[in-house]
Backbone as a chain_set.jsonl record, in Angstrom:
{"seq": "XXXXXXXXXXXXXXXXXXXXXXXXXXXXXXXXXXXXXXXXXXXXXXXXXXXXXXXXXXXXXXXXXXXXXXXXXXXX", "coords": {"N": [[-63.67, 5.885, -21.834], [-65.344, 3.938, -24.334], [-65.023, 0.937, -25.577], [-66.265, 0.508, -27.834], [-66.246, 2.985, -28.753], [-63.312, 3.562, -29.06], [-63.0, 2.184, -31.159], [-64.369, 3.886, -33.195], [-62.945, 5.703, -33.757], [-61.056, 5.239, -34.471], [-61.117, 4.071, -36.514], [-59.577, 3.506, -39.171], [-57.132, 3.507, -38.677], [-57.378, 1.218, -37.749], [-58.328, -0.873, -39.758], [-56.119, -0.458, -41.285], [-54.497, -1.809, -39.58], [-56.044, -4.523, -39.31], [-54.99, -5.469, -42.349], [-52.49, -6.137, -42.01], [-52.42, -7.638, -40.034], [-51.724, -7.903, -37.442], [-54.609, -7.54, -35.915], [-56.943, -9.562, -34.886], [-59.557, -9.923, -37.653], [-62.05, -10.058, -36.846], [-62.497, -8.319, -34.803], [-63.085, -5.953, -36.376], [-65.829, -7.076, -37.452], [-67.09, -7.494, -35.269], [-67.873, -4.796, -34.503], [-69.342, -3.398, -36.902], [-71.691, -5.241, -36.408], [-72.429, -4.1, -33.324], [-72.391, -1.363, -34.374], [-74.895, -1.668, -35.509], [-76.893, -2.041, -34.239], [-76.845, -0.291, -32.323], [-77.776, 1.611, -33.867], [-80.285, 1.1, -34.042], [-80.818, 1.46, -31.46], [-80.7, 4.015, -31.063], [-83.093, 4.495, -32.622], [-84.948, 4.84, -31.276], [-85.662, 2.276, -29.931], [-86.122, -0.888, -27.864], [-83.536, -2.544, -25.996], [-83.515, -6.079, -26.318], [-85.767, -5.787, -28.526], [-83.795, -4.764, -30.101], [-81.616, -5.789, -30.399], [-82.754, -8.256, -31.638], [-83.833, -7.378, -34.252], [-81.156, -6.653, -35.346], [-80.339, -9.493, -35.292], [-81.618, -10.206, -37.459], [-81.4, -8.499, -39.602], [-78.242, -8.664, -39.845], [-77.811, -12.008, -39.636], [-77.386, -13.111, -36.966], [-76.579, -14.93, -34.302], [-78.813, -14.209, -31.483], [-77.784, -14.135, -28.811], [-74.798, -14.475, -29.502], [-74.83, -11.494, -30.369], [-75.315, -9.952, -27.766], [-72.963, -10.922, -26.423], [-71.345, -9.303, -27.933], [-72.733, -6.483, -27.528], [-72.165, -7.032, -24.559], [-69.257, -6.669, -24.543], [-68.2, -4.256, -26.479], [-69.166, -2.492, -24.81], [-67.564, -2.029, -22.787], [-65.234, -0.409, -20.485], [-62.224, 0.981, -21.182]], "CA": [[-63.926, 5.637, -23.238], [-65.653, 2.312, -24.224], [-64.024, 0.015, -26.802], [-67.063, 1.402, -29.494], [-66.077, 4.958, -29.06], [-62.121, 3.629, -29.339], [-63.001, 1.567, -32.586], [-64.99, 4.237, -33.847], [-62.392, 7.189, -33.835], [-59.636, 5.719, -35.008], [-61.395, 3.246, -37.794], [-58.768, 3.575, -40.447], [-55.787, 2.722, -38.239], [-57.553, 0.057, -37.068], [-58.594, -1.383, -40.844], [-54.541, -1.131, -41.673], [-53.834, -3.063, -38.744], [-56.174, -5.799, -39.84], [-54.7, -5.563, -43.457], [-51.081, -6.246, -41.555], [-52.445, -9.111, -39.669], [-52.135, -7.049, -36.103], [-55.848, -8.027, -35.007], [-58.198, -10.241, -35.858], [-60.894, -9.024, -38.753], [-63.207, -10.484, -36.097], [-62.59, -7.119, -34.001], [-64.342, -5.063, -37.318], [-67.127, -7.874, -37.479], [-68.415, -7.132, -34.011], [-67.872, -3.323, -34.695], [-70.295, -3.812, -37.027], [-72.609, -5.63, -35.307], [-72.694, -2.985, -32.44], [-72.98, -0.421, -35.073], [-76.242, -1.677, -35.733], [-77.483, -2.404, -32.401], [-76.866, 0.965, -32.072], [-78.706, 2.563, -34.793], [-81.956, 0.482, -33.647], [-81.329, 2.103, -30.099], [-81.063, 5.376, -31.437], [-84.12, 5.427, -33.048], [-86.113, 4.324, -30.135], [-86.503, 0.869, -29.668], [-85.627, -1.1, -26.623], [-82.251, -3.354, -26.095], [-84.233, -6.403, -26.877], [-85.701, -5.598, -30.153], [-82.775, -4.133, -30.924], [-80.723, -6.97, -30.623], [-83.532, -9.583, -32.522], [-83.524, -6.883, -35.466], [-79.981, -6.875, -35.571], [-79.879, -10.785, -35.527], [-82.107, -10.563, -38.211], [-80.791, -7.907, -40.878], [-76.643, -9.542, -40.294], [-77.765, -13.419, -39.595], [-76.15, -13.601, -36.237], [-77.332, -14.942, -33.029], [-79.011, -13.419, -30.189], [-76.368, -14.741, -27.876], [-73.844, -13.362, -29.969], [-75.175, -9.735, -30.372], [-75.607, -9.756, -26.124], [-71.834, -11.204, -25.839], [-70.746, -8.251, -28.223], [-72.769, -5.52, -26.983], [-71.283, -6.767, -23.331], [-67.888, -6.282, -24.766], [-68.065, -3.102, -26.559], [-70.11, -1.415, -23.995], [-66.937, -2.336, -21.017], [-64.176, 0.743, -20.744], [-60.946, 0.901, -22.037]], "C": [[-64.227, 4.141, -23.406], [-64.52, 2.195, -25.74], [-65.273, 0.511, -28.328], [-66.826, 2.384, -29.612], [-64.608, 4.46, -29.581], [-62.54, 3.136, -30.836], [-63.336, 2.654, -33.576], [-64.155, 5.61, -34.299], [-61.283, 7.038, -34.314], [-59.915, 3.988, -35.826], [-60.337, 2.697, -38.647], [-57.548, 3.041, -39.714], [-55.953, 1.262, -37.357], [-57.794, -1.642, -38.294], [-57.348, -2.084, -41.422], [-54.061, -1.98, -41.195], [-54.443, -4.355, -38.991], [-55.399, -6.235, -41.241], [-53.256, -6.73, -43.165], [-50.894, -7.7, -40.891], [-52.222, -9.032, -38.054], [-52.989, -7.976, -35.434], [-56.534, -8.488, -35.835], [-58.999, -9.614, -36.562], [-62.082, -9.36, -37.647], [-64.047, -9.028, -35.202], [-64.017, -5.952, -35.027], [-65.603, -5.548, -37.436], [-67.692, -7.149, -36.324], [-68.168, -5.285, -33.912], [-69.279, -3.097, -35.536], [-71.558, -3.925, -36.76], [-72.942, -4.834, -34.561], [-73.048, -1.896, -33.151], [-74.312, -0.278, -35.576], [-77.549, -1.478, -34.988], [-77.71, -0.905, -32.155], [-77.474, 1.9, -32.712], [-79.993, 2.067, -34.309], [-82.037, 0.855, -31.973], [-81.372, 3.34, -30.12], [-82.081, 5.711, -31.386], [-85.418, 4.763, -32.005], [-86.536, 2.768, -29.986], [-85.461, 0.279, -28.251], [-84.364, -2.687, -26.544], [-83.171, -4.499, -26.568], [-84.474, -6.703, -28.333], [-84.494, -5.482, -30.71], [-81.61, -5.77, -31.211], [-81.525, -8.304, -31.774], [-83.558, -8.52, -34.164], [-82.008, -6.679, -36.005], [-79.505, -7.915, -35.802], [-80.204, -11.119, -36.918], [-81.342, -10.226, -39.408], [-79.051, -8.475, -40.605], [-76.706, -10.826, -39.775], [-76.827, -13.591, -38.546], [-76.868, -13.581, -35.153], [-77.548, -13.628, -31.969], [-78.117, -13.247, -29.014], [-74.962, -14.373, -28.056], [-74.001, -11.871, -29.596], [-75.031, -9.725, -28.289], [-74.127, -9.695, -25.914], [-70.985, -10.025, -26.494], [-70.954, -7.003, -27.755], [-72.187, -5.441, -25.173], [-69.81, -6.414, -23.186], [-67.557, -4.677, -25.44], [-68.223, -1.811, -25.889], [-68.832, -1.046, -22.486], [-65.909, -0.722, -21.652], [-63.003, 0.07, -21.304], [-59.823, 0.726, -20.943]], "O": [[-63.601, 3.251, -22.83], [-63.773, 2.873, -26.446], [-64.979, 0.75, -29.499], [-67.151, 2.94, -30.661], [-64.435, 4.903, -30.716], [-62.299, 3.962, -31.715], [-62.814, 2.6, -34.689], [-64.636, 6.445, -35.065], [-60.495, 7.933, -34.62], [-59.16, 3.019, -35.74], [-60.236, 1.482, -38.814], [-56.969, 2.081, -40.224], [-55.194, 0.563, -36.687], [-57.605, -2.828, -38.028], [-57.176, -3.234, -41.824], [-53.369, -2.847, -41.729], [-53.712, -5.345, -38.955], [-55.15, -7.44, -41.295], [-53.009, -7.757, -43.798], [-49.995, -8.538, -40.972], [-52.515, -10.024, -37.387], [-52.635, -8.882, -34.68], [-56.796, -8.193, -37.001], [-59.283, -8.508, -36.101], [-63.117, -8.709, -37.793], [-65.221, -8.723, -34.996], [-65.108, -5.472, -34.718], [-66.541, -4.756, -37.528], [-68.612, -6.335, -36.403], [-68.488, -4.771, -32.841], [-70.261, -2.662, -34.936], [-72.416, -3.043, -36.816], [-74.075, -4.47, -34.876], [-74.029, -1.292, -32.718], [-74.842, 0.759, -35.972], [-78.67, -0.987, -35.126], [-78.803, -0.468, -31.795], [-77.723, 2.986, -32.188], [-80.849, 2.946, -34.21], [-83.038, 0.623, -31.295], [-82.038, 3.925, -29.266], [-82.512, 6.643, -30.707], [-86.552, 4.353, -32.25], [-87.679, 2.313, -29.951], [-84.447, 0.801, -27.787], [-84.618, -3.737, -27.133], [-83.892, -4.028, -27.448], [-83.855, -7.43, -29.11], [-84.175, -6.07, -31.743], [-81.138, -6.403, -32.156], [-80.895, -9.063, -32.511], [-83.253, -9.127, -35.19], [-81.851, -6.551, -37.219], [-78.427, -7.939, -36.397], [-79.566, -11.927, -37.593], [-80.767, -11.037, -40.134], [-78.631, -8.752, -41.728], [-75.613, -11.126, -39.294], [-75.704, -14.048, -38.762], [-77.638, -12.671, -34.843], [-76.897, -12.613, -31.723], [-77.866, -12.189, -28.437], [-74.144, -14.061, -27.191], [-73.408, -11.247, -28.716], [-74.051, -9.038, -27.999], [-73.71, -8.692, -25.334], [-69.999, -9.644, -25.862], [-70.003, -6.265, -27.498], [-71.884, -4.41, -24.572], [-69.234, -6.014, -22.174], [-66.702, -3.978, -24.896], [-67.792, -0.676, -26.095], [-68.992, -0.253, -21.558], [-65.9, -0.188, -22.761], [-62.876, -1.07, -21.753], [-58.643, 0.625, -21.281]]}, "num_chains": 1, "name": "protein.A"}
């Protein structure tokens, strides 16, 4: 299981725990982020693009998006 499938299945107990002060809000930011990345590889486009349209529509480096999709993408 990667760390986007864990974020993604158990959302809500992950939202409370930021509320609580648990984990950084940073964790939901690059959730996010990957969530996007991921809709622009869905619909056919290639890592790449996907990452420069993703920098574009949430204002966040290229260098970023790469260092998040290398982190979400690792196992659990």
């Amino acid at each position: 299981m990667t760390r986007f499938e864990y974020i993604s299945q158990n959302i809500d107990t992950i939202k409370i725990m930021i509320k609580i002060g648990i984990i950084s809000p940073t964790i939901l930011r690059n959730w996010e982020i990957y969530s996007r990345f991921d809709y622009y590889r869905r619909i056919g486009e290639n890592v790449c693009m996907s990452v420069f349209f993703t920098g574009n529509d949430l204002k966040a480096e290229e260098r970023r998006i790469y260092k998040i999709k290398k982190s979400m993408e690792s196992e659990l």
